[in-house]
N, C-alpha and C positions, 0 to 999 in steps of 0.2 A: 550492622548499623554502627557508625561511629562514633566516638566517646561523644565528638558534638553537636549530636542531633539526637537526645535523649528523648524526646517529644513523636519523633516519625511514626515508631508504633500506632499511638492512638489516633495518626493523625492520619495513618493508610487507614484506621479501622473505621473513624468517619467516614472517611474519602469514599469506601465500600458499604456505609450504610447509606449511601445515596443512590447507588444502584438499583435498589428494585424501581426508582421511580420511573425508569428507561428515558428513553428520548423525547425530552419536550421542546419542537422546534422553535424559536425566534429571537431574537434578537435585544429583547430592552433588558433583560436580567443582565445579559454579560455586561454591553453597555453600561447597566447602572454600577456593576461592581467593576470594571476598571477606572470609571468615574473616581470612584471611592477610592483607589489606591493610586490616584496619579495620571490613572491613563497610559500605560507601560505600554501599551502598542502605541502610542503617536507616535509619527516618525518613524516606525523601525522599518528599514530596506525589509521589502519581503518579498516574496515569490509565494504563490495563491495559486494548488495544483486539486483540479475535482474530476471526475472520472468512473467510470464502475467499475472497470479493472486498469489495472497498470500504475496506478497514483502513485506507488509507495514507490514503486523500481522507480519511476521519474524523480520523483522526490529524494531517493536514495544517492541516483545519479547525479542530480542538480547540485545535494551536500557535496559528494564528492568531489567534484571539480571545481567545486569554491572552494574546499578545505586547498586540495591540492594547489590551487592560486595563491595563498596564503591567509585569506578570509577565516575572521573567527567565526564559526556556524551555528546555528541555532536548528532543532529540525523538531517538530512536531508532526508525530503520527498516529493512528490508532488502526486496530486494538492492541494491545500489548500481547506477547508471545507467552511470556513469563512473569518479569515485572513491572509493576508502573512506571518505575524510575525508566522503562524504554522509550516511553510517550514522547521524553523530552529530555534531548541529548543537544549537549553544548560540543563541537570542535570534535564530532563524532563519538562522542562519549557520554554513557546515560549520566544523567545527573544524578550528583552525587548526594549522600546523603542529608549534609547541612545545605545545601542551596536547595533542595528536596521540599526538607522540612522549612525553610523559607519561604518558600514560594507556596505551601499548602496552607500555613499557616494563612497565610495572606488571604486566598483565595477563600479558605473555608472559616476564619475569624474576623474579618475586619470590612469583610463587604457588609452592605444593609438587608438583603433579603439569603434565603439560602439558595444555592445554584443545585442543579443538577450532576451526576458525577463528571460527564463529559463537560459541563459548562466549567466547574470547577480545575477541572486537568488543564481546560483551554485556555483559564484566567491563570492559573499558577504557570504557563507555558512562558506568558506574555510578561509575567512578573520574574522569571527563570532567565528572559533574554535579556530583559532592561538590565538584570542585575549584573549578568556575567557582558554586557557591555560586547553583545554579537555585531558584525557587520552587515549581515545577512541571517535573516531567518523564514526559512521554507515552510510552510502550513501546508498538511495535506486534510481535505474537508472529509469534516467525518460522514456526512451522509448528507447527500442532495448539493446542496450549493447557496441558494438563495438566502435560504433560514438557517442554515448550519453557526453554529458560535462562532466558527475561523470568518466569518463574513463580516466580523466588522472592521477588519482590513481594510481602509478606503482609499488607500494611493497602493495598490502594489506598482511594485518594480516590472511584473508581468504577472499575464495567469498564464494557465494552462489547462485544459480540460482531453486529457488522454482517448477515453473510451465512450460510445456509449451504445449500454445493451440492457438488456430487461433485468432489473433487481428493484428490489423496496418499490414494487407497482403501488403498493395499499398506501405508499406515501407519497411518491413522488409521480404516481399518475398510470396510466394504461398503456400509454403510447410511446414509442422514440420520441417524438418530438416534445411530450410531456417531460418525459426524463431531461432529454437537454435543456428545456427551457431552464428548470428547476437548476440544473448545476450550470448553466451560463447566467445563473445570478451570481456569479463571484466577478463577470467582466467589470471592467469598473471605468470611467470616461478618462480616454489618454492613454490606458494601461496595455502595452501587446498584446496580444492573443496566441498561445502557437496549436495547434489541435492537432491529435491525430488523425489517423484516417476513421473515417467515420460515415455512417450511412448516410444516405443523399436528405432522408427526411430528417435526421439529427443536425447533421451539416445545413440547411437549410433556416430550423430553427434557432440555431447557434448564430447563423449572419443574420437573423432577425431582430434578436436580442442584442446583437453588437452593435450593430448599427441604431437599434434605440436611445440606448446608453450613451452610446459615441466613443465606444471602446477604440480601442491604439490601432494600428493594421493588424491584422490575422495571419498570421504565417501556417499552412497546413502539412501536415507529413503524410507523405505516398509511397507507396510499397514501389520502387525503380522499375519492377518489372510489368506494373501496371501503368506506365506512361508518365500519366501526371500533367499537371499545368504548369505554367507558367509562374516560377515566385515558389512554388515548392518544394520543400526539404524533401529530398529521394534515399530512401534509406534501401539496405538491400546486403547480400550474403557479399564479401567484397572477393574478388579474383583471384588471390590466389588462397581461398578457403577451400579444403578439400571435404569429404564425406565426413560428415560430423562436426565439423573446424567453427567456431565461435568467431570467426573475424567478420567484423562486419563495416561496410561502406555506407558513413552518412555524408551527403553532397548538399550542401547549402547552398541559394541562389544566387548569393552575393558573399561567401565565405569559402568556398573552394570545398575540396573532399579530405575526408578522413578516416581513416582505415584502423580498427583496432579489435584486439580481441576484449571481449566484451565481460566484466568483471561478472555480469549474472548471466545466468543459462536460458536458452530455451528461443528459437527464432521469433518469437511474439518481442522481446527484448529491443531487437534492433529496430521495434516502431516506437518503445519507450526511448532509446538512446536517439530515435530522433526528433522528441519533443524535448529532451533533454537537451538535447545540440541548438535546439531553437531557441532555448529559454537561455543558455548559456551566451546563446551569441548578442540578444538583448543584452544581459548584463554587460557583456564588455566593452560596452560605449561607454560604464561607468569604470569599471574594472578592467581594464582590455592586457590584463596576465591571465582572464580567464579563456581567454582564448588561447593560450599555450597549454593552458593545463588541460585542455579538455580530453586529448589521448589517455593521456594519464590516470584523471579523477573516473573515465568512464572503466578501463580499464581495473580500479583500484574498488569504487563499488560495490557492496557487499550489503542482502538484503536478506536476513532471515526469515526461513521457512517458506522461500521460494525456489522449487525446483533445489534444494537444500542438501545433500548426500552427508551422509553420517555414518562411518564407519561400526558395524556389528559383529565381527569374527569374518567368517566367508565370506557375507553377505554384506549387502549394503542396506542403509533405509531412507528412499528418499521421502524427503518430506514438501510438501507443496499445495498452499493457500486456496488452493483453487476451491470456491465455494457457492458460484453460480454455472450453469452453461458454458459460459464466455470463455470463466476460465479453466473447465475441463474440458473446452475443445485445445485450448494453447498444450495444455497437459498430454494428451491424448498429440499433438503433433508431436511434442518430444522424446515423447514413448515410441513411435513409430519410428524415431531418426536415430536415436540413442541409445533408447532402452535394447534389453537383451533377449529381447524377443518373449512373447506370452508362457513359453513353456518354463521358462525360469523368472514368474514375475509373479505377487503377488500382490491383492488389494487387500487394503484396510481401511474401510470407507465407513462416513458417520457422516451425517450431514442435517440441518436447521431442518423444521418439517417447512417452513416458510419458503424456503430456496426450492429452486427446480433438481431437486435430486432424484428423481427418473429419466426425465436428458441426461442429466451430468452419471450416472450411470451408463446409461445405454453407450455410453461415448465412452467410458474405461471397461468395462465389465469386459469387451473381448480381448483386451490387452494385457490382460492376467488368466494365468490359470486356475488358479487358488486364490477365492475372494473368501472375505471376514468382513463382516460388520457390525458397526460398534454405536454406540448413543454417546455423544460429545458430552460433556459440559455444559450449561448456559442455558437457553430457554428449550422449547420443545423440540425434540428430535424426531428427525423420521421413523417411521417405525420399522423395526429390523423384519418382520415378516411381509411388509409391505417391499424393503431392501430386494427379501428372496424371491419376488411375486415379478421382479426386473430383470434378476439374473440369478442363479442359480449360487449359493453363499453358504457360509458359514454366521451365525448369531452368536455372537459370542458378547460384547454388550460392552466388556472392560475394555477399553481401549489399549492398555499396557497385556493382558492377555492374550490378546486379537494379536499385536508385535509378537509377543513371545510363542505363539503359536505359529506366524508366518517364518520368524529365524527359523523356527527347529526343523521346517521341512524345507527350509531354502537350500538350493544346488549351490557348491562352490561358483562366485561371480554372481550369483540370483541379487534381486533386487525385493526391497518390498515397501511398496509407494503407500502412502497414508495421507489421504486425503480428504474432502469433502465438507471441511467446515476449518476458519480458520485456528478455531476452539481447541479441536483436535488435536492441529497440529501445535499448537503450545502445550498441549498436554503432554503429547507424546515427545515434544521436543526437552519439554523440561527433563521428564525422566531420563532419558536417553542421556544428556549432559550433569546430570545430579545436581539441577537448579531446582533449589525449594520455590514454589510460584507462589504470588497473591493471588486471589479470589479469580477468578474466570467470571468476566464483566462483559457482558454481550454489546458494548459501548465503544 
């Protein structure tokens, strides 16, 4: 902490006693406490990205090739890896300590009722970008869309909604189209649209909701190799990528093609770098350097504890988010394309008892030979013997144990993936870099 932000301590320790209240969705608390300090979202250029997986690489991507434009950036995410100050980075950079404690103080002293810890992150975000005076600031929505605190956005610059596949059913509904509906409440009237590829009944209720609203046109992203209509972004491995090669080909409809190697790993990437291409090409009817930069910023993108490699001696440890289905099928393709085969791979897997971690199982468990499983942080985990009743394991519980047991019997070159809750991986990520962490916030 720095000499001038003597105050941050008690104000993280606040910030953290609001946690147990978890998530209470709607909208009038934030509202009344931006009211209260000004209204620090009015006006601000923003970009508004919802999704069940992929938000943050979009989001990451989107920062980067506005920095790389020359754009001062604002980027709000959650959860945090390690620290809070990650939530909320100005110019790619967490904020720092005094704009920190600025902005909490704000949030958690001078509003009229008390917020929640996410409502509270989400008001000091908006009071973090008024102050450092961003051009642009990205929100990625913490959960659902409609109700989520980042929704009182009411002009974005564009949305975007990535993914959508089965998570938080008990909030956001039973069905695709329940889930889309919920996160196509961020479209707003006027505002672009760009969507990835998405199941015919999500896509469906996503044009439902657009067209109610009277959302901007809808730009959609398609895998090249599956055809595609008319008007959409075709993303795809680009020609001269060989076995393994990260280059990738997005083709706009009215923007011509771009070929680049892709700053984050893993072929699921280049359907995020093409909502990212979509969202960047909106901007540059305001901004139009961001359309030079866009090789670059995607290229230059950098998203921790995705598909994440981190040097251990021999061995490597990859680290990777992946915490429903969705995104231990993307995992489970990378492993098959790059990984070094099951006989030199190990799991260390922990995952929410909430989440589908018997799919997301069944889907890594043959691509290791030596599994370990471990209970996350955060609220209730699945239970390790329920873990060995899917696949055949080690219980071992610590999560820094579970690593240090997978190094000692890793083969020179071996790998050992740690996955299944994003919890986890900031656990194991902090240790691994000797970052001291705040509290583990399921938020």
């Amino acid at each position: 902490m720095s000499p001038a932000a003597p105050r941050l301590p008690a104000l993280l320790e606040a910030l953290g006693q609001r946690a147990p209240r978890g998530m209470v969705l709607g909208l009038d608390r934030v509202r009344e406490a931006l009211a209260a300090l000004g209204d620090p979202h009015a006006g601000l250029a923003a970009v508004h990205v919802a999704g069940t997986n992929g938000k943050g690489s979009v989001c990451a991507m989107v920062e980067s090739i506005a920095r790389e434009a020359g754009l001062r950036t604002g980027l709000y995410t959650s959860p945090h890896l390690s620290r809070f100050a990650e939530r909320i980075r100005i110019g790619g950079e967490m904020l720092g300590d005094a704009a920190l404690e600025a902005a909490l103080s704000a949030a958690l002293e001078r509003v009229p009722s008390p917020l929640t810890f996410f409502e509270a992150l989400t008001v000091a975000a908006f009071v973090a970008f008024r102050d450092a005076g961003v051009d642009l600031a990205i929100l990625e929505v913490g959960l659902g869309g409609r109700l989520d605190a980042t929704n009182v956005i009411a002009a974005p610059l564009c949305t975007a909604i990535t993914s959508i596949a089965f998570d938080h059913e008990a909030l956001l509904g039973p069905t695709l189209a329940d889930i889309a509906r919920e996160k196509a409440g961020i479209l707003k009237p006027g505002a672009p649209a760009v969507l990835g590829p998405l199941d015919p009944e999500a896509d469906a209720a996503i044009e439902a909701a657009a067209q109610a609203v009277g959302a901007g046109p809808r730009v959609r992203v398609a895998r090249a190799e599956h055809g595609g209509r008319a008007g959409e972004i075709a993303v795809g491995r680009a020609g001269r990528a060989g076995p393994g090669a990260r280059a990738t080909r997005v083709a706009g409809p009215a923007h011509g093609a771009i070929e680049v190697e892709l700053g984050l790993r893993g072929a699921h990437q280049a359907e995020n770098a093409g909502v990212a291409c979509g969202v960047a090409w909106q901007l540059a009817g305001r901004w139009p350097e961001i359309e030079r930069a866009l090789p670059a910023g995607l290229a230059a993108a950098r998203w921790p504890g995705r598909l994440e490699r981190i040097d251990a001696g021999g061995a490597q440890v990859l680290l990777d988010c992946a915490h429903n289905p969705h995104g231990a099928q993307a995992l489970a393709a990378w492993l098959d394309e790059e990984g070094p085969g099951a006989a030199r791979t190990a799991l260390v897997f922990g995952a929410m008892a909430d989440k589908g971690w018997g799919e997301m199982l069944q889907m890594l468990a043959p691509r290791a030979q030596r599994r370990f499983y471990v209970t996350p942080q955060g609220r209730a985990a699945a239970p390790l013997e329920a873990l060995r009743e899917v696949a055949p394991g080690e219980p071992i519980g610590d999560p820094a144990a579970a690593v240090a047991r997978a190094l000692e019997g890793a083969a020179p070159g071996g790998l050992v993936v740690v996955t299944g809750s994003i919890y986890l991986v900031g656990e194991v990520r902090s240790a691994l870099l000797g970052i001291a962490p705040d509290p583990v916030v399921t938020l």
